[in-house]
C-alpha positions in Angstrom: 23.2 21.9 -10.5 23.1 22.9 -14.2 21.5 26.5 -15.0 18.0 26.2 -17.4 21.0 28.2 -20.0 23.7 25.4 -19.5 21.4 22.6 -20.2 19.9 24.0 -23.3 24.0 24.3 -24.7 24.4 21.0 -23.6 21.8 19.3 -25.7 22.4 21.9 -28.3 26.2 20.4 -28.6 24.3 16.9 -28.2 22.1 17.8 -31.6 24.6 19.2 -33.5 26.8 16.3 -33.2 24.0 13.8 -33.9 23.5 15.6 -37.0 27.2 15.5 -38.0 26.9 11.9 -37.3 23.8 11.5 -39.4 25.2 13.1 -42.2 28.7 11.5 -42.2 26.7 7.8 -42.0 23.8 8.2 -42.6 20.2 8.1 -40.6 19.4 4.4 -41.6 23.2 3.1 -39.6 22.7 6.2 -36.7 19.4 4.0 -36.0 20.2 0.6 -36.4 23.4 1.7 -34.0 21.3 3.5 -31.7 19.0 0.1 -31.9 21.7 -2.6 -31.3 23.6 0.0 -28.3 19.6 0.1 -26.4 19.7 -3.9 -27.1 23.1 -4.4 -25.2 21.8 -1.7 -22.6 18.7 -3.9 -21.2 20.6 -6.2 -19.2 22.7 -3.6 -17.2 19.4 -1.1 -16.8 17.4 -4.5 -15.6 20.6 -5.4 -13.1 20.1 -1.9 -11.4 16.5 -2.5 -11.3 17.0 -5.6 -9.6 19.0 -4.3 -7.0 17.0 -1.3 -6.4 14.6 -4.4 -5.8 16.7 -6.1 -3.4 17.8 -3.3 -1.8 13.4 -2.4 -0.6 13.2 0.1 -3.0 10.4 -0.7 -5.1 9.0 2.7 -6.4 12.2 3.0 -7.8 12.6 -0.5 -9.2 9.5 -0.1 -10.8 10.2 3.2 -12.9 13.3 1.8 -13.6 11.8 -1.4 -15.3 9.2 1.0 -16.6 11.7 3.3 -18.1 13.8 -0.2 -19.6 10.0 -0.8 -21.1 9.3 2.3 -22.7 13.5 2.6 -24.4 13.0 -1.3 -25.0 10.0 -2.5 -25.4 10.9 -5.6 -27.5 13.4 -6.6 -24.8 11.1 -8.0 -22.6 13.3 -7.1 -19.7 10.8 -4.5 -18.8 7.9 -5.8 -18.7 9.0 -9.2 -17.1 10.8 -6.9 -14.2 7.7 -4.7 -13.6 5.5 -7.8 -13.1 8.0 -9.2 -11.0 7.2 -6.0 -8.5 3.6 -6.3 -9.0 3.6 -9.8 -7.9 5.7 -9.2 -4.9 3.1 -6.1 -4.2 0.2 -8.8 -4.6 -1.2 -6.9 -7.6 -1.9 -9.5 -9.8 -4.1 -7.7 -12.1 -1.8 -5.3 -12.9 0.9 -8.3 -13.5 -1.5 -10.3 -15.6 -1.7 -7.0 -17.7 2.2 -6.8 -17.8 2.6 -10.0 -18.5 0.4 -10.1 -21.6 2.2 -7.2 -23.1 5.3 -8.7 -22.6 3.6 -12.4 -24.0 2.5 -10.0 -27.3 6.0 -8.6 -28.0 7.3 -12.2 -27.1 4.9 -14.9 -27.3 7.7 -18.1 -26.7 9.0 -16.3 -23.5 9.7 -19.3 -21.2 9.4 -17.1 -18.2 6.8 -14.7 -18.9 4.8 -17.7 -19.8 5.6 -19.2 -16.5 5.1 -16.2 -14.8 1.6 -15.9 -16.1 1.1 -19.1 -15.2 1.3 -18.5 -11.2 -0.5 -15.1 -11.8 -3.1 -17.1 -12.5 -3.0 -19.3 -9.8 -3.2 -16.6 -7.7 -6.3 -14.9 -9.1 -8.0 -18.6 -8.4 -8.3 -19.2 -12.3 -6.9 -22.9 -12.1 -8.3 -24.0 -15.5 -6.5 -20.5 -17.1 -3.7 -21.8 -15.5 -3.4 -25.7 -16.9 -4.2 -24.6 -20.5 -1.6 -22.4 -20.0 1.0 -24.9 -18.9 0.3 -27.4 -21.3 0.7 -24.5 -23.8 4.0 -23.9 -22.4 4.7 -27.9 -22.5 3.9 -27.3 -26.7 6.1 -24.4 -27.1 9.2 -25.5 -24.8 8.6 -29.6 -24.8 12.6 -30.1 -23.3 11.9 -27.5 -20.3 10.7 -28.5 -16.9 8.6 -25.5 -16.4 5.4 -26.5 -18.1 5.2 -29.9 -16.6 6.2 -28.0 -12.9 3.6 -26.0 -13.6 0.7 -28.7 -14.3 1.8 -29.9 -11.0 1.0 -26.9 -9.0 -2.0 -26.6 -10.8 -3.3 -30.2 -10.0 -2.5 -29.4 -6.6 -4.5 -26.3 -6.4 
């Protein structure tokens, strides 16, 4: 374990670099860098969450998906992941909230729509539910998942 001392130097190597970068490129291409590396980074960061899932541990899958939300919030990856848990944990509240961040960052989100979808199911909102799928039937005519979901909620 690090001393309080050798952490400081380390992040005071980490600045000082990250200002020799900045000034050799330039702030605008350090950030648009940083941006595209965080992009490419979701996928891997949601993997491990997804484990940490499958292997029972979901306190720890759901910081991880909450730490992929708050470096990558336009990812979706996040978002969709923690609501994932929530529904697993029967929380559906707290995964209808999820999901509708995830639906305002991505509003055409095939999944997140369909996710919502059987949220609301669950919460016994079966009208929510059918305007819902024949929303997602408008935004994604060629995928299955809308009509699917008119068929569970007819069933209902």
């Amino acid at each position: 374990m690090r001393s309080g001392a050798g952490r400081l130097g380390a992040l005071g190597l980490r600045v000082a670099l990250l200002r020799q970068l900045v000034q050799r490129v330039g702030p605008v291409r350090v950030l648009a860098d940083v941006a595209r590396l965080l992009r490419l980074l979701a996928q891997p960061f949601g993997d491990l969450a997804r484990a940490q899932l499958a292997a029972g541990d979901r306190g720890q899958a759901l910081s991880t998906f909450g730490k992929i939300t708050s470096l990558m919030p336009e990812s979706g990856v996040g978002q969709l992941g923690t609501a994932g848990v929530l529904m697993i944990n029967n929380d559906y509240p707290a995964a209808q909230r999820e999901l509708k961040k995830l639906l305002d960052v991505k509003p055409d989100d095939l999944q997140g729509r369909a996710m919502a979808i059987q949220v609301e199911l669950q919460l016994k909102r079966p009208q929510e539910a059918l305007a819902m799928a024949k929303d997602l039937q408008t935004r994604h005519p060629k995928a299955a998942a809308g009509y699917l979901a008119e068929g569970l909620v007819q069933q209902e």
